[in-house]
C-alpha positions as CSV (number, residue, x, y, z in Angstrom):
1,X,77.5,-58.8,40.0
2,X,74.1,-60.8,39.9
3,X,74.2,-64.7,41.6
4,X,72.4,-67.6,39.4
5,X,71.8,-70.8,41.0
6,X,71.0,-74.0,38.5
7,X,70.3,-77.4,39.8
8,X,72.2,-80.0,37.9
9,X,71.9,-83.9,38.6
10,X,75.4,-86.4,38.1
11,X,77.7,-84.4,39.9
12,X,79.6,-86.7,43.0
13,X,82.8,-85.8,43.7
14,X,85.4,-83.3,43.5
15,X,86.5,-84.1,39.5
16,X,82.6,-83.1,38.9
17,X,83.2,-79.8,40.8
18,X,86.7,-78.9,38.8
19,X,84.7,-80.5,35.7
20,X,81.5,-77.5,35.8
21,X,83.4,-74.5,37.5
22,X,85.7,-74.9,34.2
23,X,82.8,-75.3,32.4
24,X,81.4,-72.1,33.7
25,X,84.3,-69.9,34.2
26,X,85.4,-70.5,30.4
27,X,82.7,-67.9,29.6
28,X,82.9,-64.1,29.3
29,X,81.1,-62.5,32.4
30,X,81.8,-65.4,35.3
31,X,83.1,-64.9,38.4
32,X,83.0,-67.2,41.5
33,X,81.3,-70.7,41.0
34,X,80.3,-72.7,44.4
35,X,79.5,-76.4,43.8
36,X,77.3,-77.9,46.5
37,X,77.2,-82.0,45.7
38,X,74.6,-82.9,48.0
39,X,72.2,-80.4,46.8
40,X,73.4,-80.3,43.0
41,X,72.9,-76.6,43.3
42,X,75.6,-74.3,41.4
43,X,76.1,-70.8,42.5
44,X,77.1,-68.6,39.9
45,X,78.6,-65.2,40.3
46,X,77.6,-62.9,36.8
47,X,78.3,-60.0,35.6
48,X,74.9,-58.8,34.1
49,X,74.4,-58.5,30.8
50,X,77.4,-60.6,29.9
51,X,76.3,-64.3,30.0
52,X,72.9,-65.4,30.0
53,X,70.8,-68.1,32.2
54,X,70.9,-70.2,28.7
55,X,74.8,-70.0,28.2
56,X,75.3,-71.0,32.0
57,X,72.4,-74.0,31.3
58,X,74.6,-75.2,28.3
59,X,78.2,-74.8,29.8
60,X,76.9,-77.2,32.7
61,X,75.2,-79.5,29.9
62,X,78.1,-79.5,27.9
63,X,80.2,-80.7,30.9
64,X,78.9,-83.6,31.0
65,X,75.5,-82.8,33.9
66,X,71.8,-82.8,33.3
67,X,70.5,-79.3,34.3
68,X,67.1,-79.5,35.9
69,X,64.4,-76.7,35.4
């Protein structure tokens, strides 16, 4: 399993967390998700090869968060 971090903005409390981690997990290849609110960073646990940096990017858009490159 590889980790990718994305920085999102618009995330401040728990429903936001619960919001992206089902977000995320809903895709093949996911594993752990680690929301920290005061930094806006997502950890990601992938399997490699099975989700992309551009799925992950659109699950947390899709959410509802603005992803920040």
């Amino acid at each position: 399993m590889g980790k990718e971090v994305i920085k999102a903005t618009g995330m401040s409390c728990q429903h936001c967390v619960m919001r992206v981690t089902k977000g995320l997990k809903s895709l093949q290849g996911v594993g752990d998700v680690s929301v920290n609110l005061p930094t806006g960073e997502i950890t990601v646990d992938v399997e490699e090869g099975k989700v992309s940096r551009a799925q992950l990017e659109d699950a947390v858009a899709k959410s509802g968060y603005q992803v920040v490159k």
